[in-house]
C-alpha positions as CSV (number, residue, x, y, z in Angstrom):
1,X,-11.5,-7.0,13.5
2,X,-9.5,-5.8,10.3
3,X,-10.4,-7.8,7.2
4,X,-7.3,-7.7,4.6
5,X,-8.8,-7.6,1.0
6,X,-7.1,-9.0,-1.7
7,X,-6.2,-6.9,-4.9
8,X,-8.9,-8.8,-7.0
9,X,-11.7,-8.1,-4.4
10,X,-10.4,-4.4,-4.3
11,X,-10.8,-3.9,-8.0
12,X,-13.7,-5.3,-8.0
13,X,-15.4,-3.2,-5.2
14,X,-14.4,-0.2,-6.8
15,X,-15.4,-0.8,-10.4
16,X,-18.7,-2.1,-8.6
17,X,-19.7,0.6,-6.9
18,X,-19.7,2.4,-11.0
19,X,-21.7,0.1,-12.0
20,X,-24.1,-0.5,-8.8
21,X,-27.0,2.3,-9.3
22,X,-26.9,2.7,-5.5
23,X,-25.2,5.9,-3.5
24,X,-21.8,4.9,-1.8
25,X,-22.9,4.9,1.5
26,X,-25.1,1.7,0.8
27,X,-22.7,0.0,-1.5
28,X,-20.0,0.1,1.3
29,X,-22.8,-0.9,3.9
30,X,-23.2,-3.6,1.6
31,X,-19.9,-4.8,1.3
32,X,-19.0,-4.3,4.8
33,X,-16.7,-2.0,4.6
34,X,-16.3,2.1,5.4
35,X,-17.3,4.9,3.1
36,X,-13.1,6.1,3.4
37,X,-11.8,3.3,3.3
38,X,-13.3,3.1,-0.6
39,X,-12.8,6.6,-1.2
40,X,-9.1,5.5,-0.3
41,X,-9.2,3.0,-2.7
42,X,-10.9,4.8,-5.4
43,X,-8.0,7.1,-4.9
44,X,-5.4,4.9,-5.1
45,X,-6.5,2.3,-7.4
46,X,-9.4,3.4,-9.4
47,X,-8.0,3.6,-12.5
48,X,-5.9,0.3,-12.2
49,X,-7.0,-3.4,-13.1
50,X,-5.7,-6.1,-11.0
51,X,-2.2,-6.6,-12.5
52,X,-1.4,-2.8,-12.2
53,X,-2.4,-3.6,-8.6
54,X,-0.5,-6.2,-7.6
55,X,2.5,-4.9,-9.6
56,X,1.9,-1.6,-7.3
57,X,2.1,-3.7,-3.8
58,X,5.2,-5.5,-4.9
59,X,7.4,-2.2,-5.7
60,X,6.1,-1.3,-2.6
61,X,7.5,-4.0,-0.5
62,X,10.4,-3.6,-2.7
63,X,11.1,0.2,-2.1
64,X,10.6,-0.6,1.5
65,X,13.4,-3.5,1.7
66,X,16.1,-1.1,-0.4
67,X,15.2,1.6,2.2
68,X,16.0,-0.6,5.1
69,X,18.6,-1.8,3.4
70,X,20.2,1.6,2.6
71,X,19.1,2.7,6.4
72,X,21.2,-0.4,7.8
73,X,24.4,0.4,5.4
74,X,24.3,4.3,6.6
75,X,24.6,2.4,10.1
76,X,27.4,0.9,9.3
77,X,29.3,3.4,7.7
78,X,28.9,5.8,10.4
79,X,30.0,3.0,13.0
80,X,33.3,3.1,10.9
81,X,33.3,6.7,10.6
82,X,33.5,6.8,14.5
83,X,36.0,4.1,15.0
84,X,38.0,5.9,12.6
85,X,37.9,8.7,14.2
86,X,40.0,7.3,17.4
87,X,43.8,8.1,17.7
88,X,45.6,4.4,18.3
């Protein structure tokens, strides 16, 4: 089953893992969670503290509603594009 992490327990894995004195492999064993799946995370948000985080996820969601919403408007303009298009 997929566990969904919250942006505070992300940070704090990753800055915990620094801090831990153990290799990766048993840190993540620890935590229950795989060795990419950190490394992903390291990635992504190692350098970030938890505001930057959540302040990441939410011009994500909102990047992802403007391009549906610019997806859905190209829809409709070509709809009227072809009905324009017909002689009356």
């Amino acid at each position: 089953m997929k566990k969904v992490y919250t942006d505070e327990q992300i940070v704090k894995i990753v800055r915990g893992a620094e801090v831990s004195g153990v290799t990766v492999k048993e840190y993540c064993r620890e935590k229950g969670i795989h060795e990419t799946t950190f490394y992903n995370w390291k990635k992504r948000f190692g350098t970030m503290e938890v505001e930057e985080v959540r302040e990441y996820r939410s011009l994500q969601a909102e990047n992802a509603r403007l391009k549906r919403l610019l997806a859905e408007r190209d829809l409709e303009i070509d709809a009227i594009k072809h009905v324009l298009k017909k002689k009356w």
